[in-house]
C-alpha positions as CSV (number, residue, x, y, z in Angstrom):
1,X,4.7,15.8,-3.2
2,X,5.4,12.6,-0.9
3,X,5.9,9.5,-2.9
4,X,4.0,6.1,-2.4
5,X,4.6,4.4,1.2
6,X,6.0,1.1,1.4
7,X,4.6,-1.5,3.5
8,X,6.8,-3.7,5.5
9,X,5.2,-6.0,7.5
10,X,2.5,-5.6,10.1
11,X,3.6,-5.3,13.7
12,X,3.6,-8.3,16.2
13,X,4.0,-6.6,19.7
14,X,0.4,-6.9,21.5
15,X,-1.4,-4.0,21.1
16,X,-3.5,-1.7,23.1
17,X,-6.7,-2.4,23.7
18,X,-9.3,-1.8,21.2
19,X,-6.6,-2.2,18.6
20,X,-5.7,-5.7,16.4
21,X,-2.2,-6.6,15.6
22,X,-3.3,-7.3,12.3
23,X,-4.4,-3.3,11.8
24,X,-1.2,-1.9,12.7
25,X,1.6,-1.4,9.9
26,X,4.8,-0.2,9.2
27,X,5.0,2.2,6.8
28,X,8.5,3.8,5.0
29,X,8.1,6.5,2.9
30,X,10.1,9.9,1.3
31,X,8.3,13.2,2.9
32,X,8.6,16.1,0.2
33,X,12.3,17.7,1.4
34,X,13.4,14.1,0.2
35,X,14.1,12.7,3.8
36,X,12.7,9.0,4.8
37,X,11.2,8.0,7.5
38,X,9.5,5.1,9.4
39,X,5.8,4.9,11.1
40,X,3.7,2.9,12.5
41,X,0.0,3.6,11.2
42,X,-3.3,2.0,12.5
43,X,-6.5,2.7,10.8
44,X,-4.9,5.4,8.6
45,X,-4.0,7.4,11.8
46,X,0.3,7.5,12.1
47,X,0.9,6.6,16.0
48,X,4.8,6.7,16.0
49,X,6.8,8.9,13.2
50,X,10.2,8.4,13.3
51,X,13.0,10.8,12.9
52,X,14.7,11.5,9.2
53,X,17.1,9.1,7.4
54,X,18.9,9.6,4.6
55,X,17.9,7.0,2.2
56,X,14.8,4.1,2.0
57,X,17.4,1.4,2.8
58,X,18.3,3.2,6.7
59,X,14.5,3.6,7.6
60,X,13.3,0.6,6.5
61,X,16.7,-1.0,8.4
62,X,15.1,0.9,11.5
63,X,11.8,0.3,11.1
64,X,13.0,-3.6,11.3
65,X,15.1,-2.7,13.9
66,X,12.0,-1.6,15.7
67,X,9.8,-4.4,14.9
68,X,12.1,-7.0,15.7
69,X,12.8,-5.9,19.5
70,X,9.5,-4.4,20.5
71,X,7.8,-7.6,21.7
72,X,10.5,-7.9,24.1
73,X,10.1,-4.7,25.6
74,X,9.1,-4.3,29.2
75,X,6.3,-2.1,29.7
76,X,6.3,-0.6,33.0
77,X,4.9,2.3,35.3
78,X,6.5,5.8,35.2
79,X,6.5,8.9,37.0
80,X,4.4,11.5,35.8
81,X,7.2,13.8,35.9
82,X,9.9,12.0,35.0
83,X,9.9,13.1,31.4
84,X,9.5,16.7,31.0
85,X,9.1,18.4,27.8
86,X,12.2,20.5,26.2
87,X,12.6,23.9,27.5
88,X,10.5,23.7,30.7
C-alpha cells in the first residue's frame, strides 16, 4: 500500500490554459515496491510522474529542482517528428 503524499509547495510556472497556478501541486510520495517519486498533480489528475529515487530526501531534492528552474524554461515549437517513441 502507498503511503501518504507530501505536499511541497504549489508550482509557479504559468500554466496552461484553463488551469490556475494555485491548483497545481507537487506531490512526493513512496509507491508500494518502496521507490519515491515526484509529480505534479492538478485537480487530483498526476500530469508529470517522475522516475524512481531511492529515498524521500532525492525526490523531493528533484522535485525542487524542478520547481525552481521551470519558470525559466523556454517554451518553443517542435517538430512533429522530432521525438519518436522507443522502438519505432
Amino acid at each position: 500500500m502507498a503511503t501518504a503524499t507530501k505536499k511541497t509547495r504549489a508550482a509557479r510556472p504559468v500554466p496552461a490554459r484553463g488551469v490556475s497556478a494555485s491548483s497545481l501541486q507537487f506531490l512526493v510520495y513512496r509507491d508500494n515496491g518502496g521507490s519515491y517519486h515526484w509529480e505534479i498533480a492538478e485537480g487530483g489528475q498526476s500530469l508529470v510522474h517522475s522516475m524512481s529515487f531511492g529515498s524521500h530526501k532525492d525526490a523531493e531534492r528533484a522535485a525542487r529542482y524542478v520547481y525552481d528552474r521551470a519558470g525559466a524554461a523556454n517554451f518553443g515549437p517542435r517538430e512533429v517528428d522530432e521525438r519518436k517513441p522507443k522502438g519505432v
